[in-house]
Each structure stands twice: as structure tokens, then as C-alpha cells.
C-alpha positions as CSV (number, residue, x, y, z in Angstrom):
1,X,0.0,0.0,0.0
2,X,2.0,2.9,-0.9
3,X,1.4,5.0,0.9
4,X,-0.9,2.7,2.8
5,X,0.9,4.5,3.3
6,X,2.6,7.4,2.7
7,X,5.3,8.3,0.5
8,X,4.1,11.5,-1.1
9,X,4.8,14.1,1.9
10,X,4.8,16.9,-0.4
11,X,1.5,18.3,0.9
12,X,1.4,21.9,-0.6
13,X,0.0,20.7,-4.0
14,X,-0.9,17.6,-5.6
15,X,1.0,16.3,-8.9
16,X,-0.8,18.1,-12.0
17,X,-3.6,15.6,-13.0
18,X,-4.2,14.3,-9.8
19,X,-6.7,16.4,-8.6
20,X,-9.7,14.2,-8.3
21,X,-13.1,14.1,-10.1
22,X,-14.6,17.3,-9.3
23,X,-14.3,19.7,-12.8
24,X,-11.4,17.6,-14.0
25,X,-11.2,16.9,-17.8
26,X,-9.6,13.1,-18.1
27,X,-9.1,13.3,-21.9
28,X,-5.6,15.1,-21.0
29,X,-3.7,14.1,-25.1
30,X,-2.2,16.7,-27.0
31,X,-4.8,19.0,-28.2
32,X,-4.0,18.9,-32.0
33,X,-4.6,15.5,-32.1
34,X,-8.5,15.7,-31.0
35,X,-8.4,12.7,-29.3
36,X,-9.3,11.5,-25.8
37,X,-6.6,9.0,-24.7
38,X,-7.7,6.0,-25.4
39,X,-8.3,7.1,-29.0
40,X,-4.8,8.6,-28.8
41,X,-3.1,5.1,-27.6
42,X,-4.7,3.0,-30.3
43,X,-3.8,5.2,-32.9
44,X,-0.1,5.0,-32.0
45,X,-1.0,1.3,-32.1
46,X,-1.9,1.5,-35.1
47,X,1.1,3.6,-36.4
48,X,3.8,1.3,-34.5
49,X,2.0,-1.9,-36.0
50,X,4.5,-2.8,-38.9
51,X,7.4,-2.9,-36.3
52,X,5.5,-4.4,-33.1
53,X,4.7,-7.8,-33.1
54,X,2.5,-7.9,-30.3
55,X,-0.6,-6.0,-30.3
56,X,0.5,-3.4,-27.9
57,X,2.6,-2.5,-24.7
58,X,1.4,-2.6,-21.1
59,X,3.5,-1.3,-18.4
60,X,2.1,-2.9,-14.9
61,X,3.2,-0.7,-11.7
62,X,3.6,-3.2,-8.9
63,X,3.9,-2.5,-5.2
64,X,4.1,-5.1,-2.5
65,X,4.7,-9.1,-3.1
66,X,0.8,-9.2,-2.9
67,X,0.1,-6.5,-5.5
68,X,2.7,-7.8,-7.8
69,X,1.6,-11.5,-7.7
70,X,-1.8,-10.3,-9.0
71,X,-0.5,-8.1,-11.5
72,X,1.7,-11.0,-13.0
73,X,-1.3,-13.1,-13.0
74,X,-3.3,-10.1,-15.5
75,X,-0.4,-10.2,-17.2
76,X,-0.6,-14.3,-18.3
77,X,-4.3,-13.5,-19.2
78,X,-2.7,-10.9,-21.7
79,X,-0.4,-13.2,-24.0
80,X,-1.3,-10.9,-27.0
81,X,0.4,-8.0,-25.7
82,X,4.2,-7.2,-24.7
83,X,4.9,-6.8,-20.6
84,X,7.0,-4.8,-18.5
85,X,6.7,-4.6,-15.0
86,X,8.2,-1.6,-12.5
87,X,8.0,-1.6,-8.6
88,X,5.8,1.3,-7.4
89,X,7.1,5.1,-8.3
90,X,5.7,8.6,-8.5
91,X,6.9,11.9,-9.0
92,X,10.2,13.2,-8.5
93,X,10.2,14.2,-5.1
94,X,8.9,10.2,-4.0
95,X,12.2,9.6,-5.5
96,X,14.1,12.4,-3.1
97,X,12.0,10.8,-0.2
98,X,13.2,7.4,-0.9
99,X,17.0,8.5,-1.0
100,X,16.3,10.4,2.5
101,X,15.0,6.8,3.5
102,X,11.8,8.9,4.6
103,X,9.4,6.4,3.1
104,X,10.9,2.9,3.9
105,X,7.2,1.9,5.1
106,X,5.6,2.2,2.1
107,X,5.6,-0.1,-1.1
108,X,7.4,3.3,-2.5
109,X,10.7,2.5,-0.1
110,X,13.8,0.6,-1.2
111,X,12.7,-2.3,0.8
112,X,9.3,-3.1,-0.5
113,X,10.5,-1.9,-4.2
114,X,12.9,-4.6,-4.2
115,X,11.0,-7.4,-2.9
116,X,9.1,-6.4,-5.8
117,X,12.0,-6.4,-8.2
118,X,13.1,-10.0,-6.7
119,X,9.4,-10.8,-6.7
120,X,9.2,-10.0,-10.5
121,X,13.2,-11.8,-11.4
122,X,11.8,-15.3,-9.9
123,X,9.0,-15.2,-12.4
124,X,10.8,-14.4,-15.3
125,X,9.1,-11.3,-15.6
126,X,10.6,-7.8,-18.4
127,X,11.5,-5.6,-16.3
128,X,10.5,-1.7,-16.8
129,X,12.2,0.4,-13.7
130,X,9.8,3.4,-13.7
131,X,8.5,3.2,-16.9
132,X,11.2,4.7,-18.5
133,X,11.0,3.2,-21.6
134,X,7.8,5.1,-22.2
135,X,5.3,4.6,-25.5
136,X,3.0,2.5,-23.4
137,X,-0.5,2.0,-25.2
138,X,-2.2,1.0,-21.5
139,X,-1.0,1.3,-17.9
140,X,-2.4,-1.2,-15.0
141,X,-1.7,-0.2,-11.6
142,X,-2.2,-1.7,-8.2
143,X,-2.9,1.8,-6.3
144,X,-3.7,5.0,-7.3
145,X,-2.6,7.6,-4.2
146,X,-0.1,9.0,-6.3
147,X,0.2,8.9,-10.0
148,X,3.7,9.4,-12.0
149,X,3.9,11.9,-14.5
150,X,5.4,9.1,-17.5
151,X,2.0,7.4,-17.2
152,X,-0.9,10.4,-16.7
153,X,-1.7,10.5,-20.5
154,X,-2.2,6.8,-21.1
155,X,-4.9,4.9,-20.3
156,X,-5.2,3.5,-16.8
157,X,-6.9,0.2,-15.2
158,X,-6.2,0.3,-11.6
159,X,-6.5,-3.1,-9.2
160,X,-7.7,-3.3,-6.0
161,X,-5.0,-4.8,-4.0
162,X,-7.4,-5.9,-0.7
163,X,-9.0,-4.2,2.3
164,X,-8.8,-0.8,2.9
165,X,-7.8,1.7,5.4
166,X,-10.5,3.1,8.0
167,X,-11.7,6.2,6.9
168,X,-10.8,9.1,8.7
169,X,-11.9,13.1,8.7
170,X,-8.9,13.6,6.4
171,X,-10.2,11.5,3.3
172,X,-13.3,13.9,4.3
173,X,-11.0,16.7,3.4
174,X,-9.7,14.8,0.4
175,X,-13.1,15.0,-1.2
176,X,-13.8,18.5,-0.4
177,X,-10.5,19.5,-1.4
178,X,-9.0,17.3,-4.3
179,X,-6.6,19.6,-5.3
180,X,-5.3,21.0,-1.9
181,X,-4.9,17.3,0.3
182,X,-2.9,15.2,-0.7
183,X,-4.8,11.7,-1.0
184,X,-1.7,9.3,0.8
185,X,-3.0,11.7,3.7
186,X,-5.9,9.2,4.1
187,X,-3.9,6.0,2.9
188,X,-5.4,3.6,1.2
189,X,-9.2,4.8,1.8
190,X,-8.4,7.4,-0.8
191,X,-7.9,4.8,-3.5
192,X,-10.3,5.4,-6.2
193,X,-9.9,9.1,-6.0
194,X,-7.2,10.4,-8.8
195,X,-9.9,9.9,-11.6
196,X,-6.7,9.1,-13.4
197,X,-7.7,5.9,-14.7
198,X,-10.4,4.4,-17.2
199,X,-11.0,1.3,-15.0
200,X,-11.5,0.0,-11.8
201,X,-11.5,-3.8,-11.1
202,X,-12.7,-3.8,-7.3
203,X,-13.1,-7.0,-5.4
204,X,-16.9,-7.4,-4.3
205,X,-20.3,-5.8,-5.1
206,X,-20.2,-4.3,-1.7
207,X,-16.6,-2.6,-2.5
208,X,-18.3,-1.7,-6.0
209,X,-20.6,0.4,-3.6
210,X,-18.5,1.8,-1.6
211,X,-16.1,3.5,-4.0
212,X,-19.2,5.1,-6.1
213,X,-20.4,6.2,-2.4
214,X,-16.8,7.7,-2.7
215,X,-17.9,9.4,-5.8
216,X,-16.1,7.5,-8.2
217,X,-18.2,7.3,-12.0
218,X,-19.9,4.2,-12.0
219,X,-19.1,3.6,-15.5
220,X,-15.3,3.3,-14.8
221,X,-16.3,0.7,-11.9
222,X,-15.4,-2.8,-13.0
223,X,-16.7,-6.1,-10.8
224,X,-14.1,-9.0,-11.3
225,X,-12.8,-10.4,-7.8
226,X,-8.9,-9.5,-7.1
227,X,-6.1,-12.2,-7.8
228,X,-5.2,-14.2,-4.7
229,X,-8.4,-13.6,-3.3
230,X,-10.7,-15.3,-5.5
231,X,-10.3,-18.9,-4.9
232,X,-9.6,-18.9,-0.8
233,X,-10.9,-22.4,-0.9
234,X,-6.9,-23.5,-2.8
235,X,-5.6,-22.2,0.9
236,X,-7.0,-25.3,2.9
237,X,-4.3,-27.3,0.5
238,X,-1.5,-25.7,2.7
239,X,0.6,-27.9,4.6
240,X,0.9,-26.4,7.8
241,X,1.8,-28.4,10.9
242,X,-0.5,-27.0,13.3
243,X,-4.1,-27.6,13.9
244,X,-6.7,-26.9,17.0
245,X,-5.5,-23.0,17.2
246,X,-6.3,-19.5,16.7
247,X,-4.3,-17.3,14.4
248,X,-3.6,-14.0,14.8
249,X,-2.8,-11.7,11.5
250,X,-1.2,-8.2,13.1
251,X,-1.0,-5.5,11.1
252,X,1.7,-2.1,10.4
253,X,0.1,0.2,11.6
254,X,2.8,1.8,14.1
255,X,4.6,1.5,10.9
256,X,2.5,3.6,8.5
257,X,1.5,6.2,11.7
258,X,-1.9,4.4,12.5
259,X,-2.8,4.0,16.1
260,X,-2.0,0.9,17.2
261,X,-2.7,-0.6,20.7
262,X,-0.8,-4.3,20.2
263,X,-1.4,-4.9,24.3
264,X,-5.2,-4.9,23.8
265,X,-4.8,-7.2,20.8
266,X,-2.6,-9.8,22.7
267,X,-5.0,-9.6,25.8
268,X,-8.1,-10.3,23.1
269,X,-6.5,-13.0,21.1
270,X,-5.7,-14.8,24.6
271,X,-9.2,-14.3,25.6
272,X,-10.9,-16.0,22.7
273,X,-8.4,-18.7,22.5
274,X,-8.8,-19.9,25.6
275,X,-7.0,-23.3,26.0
276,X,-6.7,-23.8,22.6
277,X,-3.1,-23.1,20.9
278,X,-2.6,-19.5,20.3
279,X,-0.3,-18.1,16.5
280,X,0.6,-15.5,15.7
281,X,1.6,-13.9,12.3
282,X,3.2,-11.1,12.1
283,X,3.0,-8.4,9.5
284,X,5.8,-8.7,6.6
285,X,6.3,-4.6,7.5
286,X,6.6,-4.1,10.6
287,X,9.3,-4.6,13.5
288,X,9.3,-8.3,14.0
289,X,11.9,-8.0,17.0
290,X,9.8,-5.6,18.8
291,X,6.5,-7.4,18.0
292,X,8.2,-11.0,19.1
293,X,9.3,-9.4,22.5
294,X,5.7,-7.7,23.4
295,X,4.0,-11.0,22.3
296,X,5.8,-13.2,24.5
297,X,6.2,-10.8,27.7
298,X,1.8,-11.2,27.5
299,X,1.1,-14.4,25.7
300,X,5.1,-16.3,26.7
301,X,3.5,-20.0,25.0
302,X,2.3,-18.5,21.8
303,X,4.1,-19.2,18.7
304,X,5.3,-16.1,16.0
305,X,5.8,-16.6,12.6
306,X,7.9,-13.6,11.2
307,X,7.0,-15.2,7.8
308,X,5.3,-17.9,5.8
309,X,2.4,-18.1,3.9
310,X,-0.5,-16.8,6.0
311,X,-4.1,-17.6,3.8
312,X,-2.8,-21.2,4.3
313,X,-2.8,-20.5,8.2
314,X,-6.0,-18.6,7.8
315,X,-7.2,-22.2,6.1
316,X,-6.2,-24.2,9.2
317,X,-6.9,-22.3,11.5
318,X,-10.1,-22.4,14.3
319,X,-10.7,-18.9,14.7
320,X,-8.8,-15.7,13.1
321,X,-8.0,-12.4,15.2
322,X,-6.7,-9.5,13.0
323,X,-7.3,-5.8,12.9
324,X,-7.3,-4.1,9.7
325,X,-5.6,-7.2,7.2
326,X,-7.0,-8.5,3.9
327,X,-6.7,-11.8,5.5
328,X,-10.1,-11.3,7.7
329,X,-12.1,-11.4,4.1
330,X,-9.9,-14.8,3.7
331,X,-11.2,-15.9,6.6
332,X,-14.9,-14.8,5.9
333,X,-14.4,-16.6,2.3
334,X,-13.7,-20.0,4.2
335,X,-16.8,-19.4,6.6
336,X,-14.2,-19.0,9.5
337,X,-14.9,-17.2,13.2
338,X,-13.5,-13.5,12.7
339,X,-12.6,-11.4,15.2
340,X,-11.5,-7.8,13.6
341,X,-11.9,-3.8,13.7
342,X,-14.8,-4.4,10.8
343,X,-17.8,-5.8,12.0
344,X,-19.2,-9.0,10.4
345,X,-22.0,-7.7,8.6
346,X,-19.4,-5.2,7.0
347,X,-16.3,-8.0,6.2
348,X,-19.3,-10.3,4.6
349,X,-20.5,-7.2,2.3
350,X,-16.8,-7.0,1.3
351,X,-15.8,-10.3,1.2
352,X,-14.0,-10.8,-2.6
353,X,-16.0,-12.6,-5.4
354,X,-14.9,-16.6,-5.3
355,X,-15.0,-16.8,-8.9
356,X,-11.9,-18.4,-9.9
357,X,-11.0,-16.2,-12.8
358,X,-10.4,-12.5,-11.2
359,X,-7.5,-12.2,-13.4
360,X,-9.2,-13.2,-16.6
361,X,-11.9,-10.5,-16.0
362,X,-9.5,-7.8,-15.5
363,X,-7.7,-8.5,-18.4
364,X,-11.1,-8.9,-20.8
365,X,-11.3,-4.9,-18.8
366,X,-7.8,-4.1,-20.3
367,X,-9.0,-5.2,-23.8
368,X,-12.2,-3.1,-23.5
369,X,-10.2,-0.2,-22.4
370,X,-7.7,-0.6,-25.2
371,X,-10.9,-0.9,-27.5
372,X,-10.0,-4.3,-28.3
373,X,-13.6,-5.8,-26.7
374,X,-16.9,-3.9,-27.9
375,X,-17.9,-1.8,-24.6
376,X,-19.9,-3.6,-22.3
377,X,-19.0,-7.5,-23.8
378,X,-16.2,-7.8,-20.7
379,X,-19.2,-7.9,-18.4
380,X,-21.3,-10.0,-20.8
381,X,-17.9,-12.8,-20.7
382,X,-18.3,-12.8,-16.5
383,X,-21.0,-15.2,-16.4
384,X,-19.4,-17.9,-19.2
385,X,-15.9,-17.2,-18.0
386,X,-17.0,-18.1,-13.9
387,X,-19.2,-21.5,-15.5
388,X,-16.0,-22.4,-16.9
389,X,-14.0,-22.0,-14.0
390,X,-16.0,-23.1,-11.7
391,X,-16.6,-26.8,-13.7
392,X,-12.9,-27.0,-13.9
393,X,-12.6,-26.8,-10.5
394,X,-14.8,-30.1,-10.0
């Protein structure tokens, strides 16, 4: 979550183009072409086709091992077209942060962008470092809080990565002043809010509703599910050792300046495990020797996994406890106890389509988007596409 999180402190002004919906015009092209700019990227297309095999050039912006697992799965839907993938990156000045070491929390930092370059080297994956190649015909994102100047005149498909941030009074500001806050302010409840993009694939029907409560144009609102979370059922394959427990998914918030009271946490996960085994997993950002040392000086028997692959946890598990992680809609998806900041009713509104094919409906959306699918058919595809899914699933 970049920015999550962060990494944008510049808070005078916002990046031109990033101002939000309100009197913004998103057909920003060169004027004397006439063009909005998805009529401007497939005529380029069309004038590079002698010399381009493939039928265009996606750049996909990455972010954390999460985000750039689901983009590389969009990207095997799209065999047609020629891939390159970058870690996350913005304007200049997120590049002046990252040197200061200012933004090490966010999927903007050193850290998290090279987990993402290794992420992207163990799948064999063309590598684009900040889009510097440039001529791109379509950009897909995982996040939209800040938006690089390279990419603003191409057309955009952003991804929802997983659960959001709580909101707070500042996205409140965000909306009444798009051009004056910043939206990283908010983290990743602003998503949705740069009306830079053409697309949005969000996760569930009740997410679909949340970001046009937000004020994003239905019409650019796209319901496909989210890579990784649309089959949580694959999890219960995991071979974990454990069983008879209840895991506990913390989160990063002292880390990305959220308030954060891990005592009361500990005392709550003790209380609703009772005698049964107690786990914890601790969140791949934050300060694992600090975390292991306040664990065990409440809860000295529990057992803390600094890493390892937690929706296969969340699969064995008897219970989950977690605050604000993407993994209490895993456990919702398996029909699991959850014990979270959310409420029930709210995590089972959100919980992710189980479709199967997330990935394939997001790249049918790039397709549409790069007028390669009539508008509208990508939606018409959902229903065959999750029948045949589904059956091979049997």
C-alpha cells in the first residue's frame, strides 16, 4: 500500500492531474490530435504496427509481493500483448524521499520496491524500472494515491489490491478539497480518488458500492474479484503443521503512523483462545523483534511466525483475530470465526468474489479499455468465464 501508506509528503500541492473528479477533464492528449486517450493510444497502435509484433505494450506498476503476484497473474491473461513490470514510483520528489530513507514503510521505499524487483526476477518477468522506456499503449496499476507523470496521458486500469484503510476526517477533506490534500494523507481509503484511470477492477459488489459512495463514475467501476483472493478455498491445501489453534494476522500500523494498541490485541486473542493453541503472524512490515518481545512478555507459550504463507494458516486455522488485514475477508471466504476492527456484517458485504477467474476478467477490462472488446461485452464474458471456471474446479 504505498502509501498505505505514505510516500508522497509533499502536501502543498498535488502532482498536475491528480486532482480528483470534481471539474477535472480526463481526456488530457495533446490537443491537436482531438483525441481523448484511449483514441490517442490506439492510434499510436496502429502507427507502430508494422514494427511491433505484439498487439501493444502494457507497463504494470507493482507494489508489495501481494500486489505484484496479482498483476503477474493479468499479465498471463494478456499473451497478446508485450509486458514490462516496474515496482511502485511517482513523482520526483517520492524519489528524493526514498534516497532520504523517509518512506521505507511504504511499497514506494527501497525495501518493498525490491521485494518487488526479486518478486518479478523469480518469475521471469521484463523488467520496466519506472516506466522509463515510455510509448506504453495502456498502464495497470495496483494503487492509485499517487500517480507518475510518465503514465498520466495513457490509459489506466487500476487493481484493488485488498481491504482498505478506515476512513478518517482527512479522506473527508480529500473530497472537499481534491486539489489541496494530498490523498496518501488518508492512505489507502483514498484509493479510487485520482480519476486518473479508465478502469477499476474492485473485489466485491459491496466494494463496487463503496467506491461510487466515494464518488467514483460508476461507469469506470469494474466487478471481477482480485487475484489471490478469488479462490480462498486452494488455501485449505497448505501444509501447515499445526491444527486446533487460533491465528492471529497483526498489522503495520505503528509503521505507516496508525494508532495501534498491540497490548489490547494480545489480551483479546488470549481471551478467545482460551486453551486452545494460540499463533501469531506477524505483518511482513513491521518490527518483528519488537513485535516478538511484546508478544511473549503477555502471551510467553504463543508461537510467531515472522514469515510464511498466511491464507494457508488462515485455512487451518479455528478462529482468526486480525485488525485491519486482507486476510479477515480470507477468513470470511472460508466461513471461519473472525474477530476484527470491521464488524461481520461489514467484512461479509466485502468479502472478494470466489470466482476463480479475477485475473481473466481484469484482463477482458484491459481489452475493453484498449478498444480491443466492444464496450460492455467484458461484463457479458463474466458469467461464461466463472461456468467455466468453476466446472474445472470439479
Amino acid at each position: 500500500m504505498f502509501l498505505a501508506v505514505p510516500s508522497d509528503t509533499q502536501s502543498e500541492t498535488l502532482p498536475q492531474g491528480a486532482e480528483g473528479f470534481s471539474g477535472r477533464i480526463k481526456e488530457s492528449v495533446p490537443e491537436e490530435f482531438g483525441l481523448t486517450r484511449t483514441g490517442y493510444a490506439a492510434r499510436a497502435r496502429g502507427e507502430r504496427r508494422g514494427t511491433v509484433p505484439a498487439r501493444g505494450r502494457i507497463l504494470f506498476i507493482c507494489g508489495s509481493v501481494n500486489q505484484t503476484t496479482q498483476l503477474l497473474q493479468v499479465a498471463r491473461e494478456l499473451p497478446e500483448y508485450e509486458h514490462r513490470f516496474s515496482p511502485y514510483y511517482g513523482p520526483s520528489y517520492v524519489s528524493w524521499l526514498r534516497e532520504l530513507g523517509l518512506i521505507e514503510f511504504s511499497i514506494g521505499g527501497k525495501r518493498l520496491r525490491e521485494r518487488a524487483l526479486h518478486c518479478m526476477v523469480a518469475h521471469a518477468a521484463p523488467v520496466d524500472v519506472d516506466g522509463r522506456a515510455g510509448g506504453y499503449d495502456l498502464v495497470v496499476s495496483c494503487c492509485d494515491l499517487v500517480v507518475p507523470p510518465n503514465v498520466r496521458n495513457a490509459p489506466m486500469v487500476l487493481v484493488q489490491e485488498g481491504i482498505l484503510d478506515p476512513p478518517t476526517k482527512v479522506l473527508q477533506l480529500i473530497q472537499r478539497f481534491p486539489q489541496q490534500v494530498p490523498r496518501w494523507l488518508a492512505g489507502t481509503a483514498a484509493t479510487g480518488l485520482s480519476g486518473a484511470f479508465d478502469r477499476f477492477c474492485v473485489a466485491s459488489r459491496g466494494y463496487l458500492e463503496h467506491f461510487a459512495d466515494l464518488g467514483v463514475p460508476r461507469q469506470r467501476l469494474a466487478l471481477t474479484g482480485i487475484p489471490n483472493f478469488d479462490d480462498c478455498e486452494s488455501y485449505a491445501r497448505y501444509a501447515f503443521p499445526h491444527r486446533n489453534y487460533v491465528l492471529v494476522c497483526t498489522s503495520d500500523g505503528r509503521e505507516t503512523f496508525k494508532r495501534d494498541d498491540r497490548a489490547a490485541l494480545i489480551r483479546r486473542a488470549l481471551g478467545i483462545a482460551g486453551s486452545r493453541k494460540l499463533i501469531f503472524k506477524l505483518h511482513p512490515n513491521e518490527d518483528a523483534v519488537r513485535a516478538q518481545s511484546e508478544i511473549h512478555a503477555l502471551a510467553p507459550r504463543a508461537l510467531v511466525y515472522r514469515s510464511g504463507f498466511a491464507e494457508g494458516m488462515v485455512a487451518r486455522a479455528d478462529a482468526l483475530v486480525t485488525e485491519w488485514s486482507t486476510l479477515a475477508l480470507v477468513g470470511v471466504a472460508l466461513g471461519k470465526p473472525v474477530y476484527s476492527n470491521y464488524s461481520s456484517e461489514e467484512l461479509r458485504a466485502l468479502c472478494p468474489l470466489q470466482n476463480r477467474c479475477a485475473a481473466a476478467l481484469i484482463a477482458d477490462q484491459c481489452r475493453e479499455v484498449l478498444g480491443e472488446l466492444p464496450l460492455g461485452l467484458a461484463r457479458k464474458r463474466y458469467a461464461s468465464l466463472r461456468t467455466e471456471h468453476l466446472t474445472a474446479a470439479r
